[in-house]
C-alpha positions as MATLAB code, in Angstrom:
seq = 'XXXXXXXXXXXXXXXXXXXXXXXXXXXXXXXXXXXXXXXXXXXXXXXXXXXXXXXXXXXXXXXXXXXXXXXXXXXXXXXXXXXXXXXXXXXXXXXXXXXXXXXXXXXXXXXXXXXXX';
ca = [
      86.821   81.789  116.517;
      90.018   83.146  115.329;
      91.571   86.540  114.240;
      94.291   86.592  112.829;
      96.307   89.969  111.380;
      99.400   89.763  109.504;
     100.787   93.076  108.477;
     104.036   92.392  106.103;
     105.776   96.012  106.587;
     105.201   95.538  110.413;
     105.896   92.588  110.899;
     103.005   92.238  113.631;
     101.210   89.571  113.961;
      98.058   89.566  115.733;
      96.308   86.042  116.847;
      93.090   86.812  118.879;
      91.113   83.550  120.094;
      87.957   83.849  121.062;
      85.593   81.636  122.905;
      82.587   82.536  120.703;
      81.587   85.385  117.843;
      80.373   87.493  120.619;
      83.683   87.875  122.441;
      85.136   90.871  121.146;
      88.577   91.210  120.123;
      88.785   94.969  121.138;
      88.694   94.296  124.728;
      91.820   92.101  124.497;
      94.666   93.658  126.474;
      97.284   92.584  124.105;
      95.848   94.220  121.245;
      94.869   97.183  122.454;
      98.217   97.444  123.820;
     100.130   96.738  120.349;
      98.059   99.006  118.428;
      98.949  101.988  120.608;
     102.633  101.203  120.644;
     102.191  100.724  116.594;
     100.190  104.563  116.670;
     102.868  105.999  118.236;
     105.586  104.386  116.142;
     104.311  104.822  112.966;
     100.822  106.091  112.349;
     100.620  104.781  108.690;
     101.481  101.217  109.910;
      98.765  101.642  112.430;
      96.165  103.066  110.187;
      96.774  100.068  107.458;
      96.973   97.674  110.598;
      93.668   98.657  111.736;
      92.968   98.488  107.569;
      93.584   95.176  107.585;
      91.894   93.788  110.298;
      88.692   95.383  109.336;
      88.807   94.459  105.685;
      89.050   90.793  107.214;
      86.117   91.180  109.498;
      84.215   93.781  108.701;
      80.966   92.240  110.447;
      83.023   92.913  113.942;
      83.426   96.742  113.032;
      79.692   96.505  112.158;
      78.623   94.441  115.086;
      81.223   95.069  117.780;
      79.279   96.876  121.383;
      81.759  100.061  121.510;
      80.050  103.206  121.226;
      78.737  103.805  117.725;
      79.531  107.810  118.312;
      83.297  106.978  118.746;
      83.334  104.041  116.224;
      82.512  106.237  113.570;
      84.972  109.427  114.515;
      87.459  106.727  114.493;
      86.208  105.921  111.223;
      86.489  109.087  109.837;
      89.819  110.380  111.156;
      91.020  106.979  109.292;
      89.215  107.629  105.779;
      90.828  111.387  106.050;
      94.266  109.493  106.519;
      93.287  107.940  103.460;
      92.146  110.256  101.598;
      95.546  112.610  101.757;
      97.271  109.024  100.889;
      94.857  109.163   97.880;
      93.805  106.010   98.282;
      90.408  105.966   97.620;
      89.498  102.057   97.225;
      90.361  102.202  101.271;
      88.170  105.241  102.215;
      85.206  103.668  100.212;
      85.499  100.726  101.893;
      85.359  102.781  105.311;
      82.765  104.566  103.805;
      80.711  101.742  103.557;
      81.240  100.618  107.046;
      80.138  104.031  108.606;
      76.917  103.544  106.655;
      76.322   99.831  107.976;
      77.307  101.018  111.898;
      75.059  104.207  110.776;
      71.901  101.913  110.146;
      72.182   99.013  112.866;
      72.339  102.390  115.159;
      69.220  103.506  113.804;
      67.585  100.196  113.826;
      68.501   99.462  117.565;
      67.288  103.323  118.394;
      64.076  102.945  116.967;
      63.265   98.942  118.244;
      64.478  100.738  121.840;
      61.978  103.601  121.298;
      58.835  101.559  119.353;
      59.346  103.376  116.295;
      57.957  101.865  112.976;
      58.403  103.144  109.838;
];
């Protein structure tokens, strides 16, 4: 599996192989290491960067093994970028993903507790 993220203003290019859907492409040096170069350079770029690459694959946002508690602060620093951008088709789109990560969470709590409903 491939990932690839083009971002035109940037000009970065990110091309993450992986040996199976499971690997995750956040624990790849190189991007980690781009992204926080691109924060520090130009926080918009970053924020539509990040954009990007979750619009692509959102089921990696949904799915990925980082800590659901700092997933979705991440989240919603990035929808209030987006929101003083006033540009609302973005932060529902985030807004949609907190809900998903907010209900596999509960799911997976509840299966790790026996809880029905």
């Amino acid at each position: 599996m491939s990932i690839l993220v083009s971002v035109s203003k940037t000009n970065l290019k990110l091309n993450i192989k992986m040996k199976s859907k499971d690997d995750s492409p956040f624990n790849d040096k190189k991007l980690i290491y781009a992204l926080l170069q691109l924060r520090e350079k130009n926080v918009n770029e970053f924020y539509d960067t990040v954009y990007a690459a979750m619009a692509a694959h959102p089921d990696l946002a949904v799915d990925d093994e980082a800590d659901p508690i700092k997933k979705l602060e991440a989240l919603r620093r990035m929808r209030k970028h987006y929101e003083g951008r006033e540009d609302f088709e973005k932060c529902a789109f985030i807004r949609d993903l907190v809900r998903k990560i907010e209900v596999k969470n509960a799911e997976e709590w509840r299966r790790k507790n026996n809880i029905s409903l």
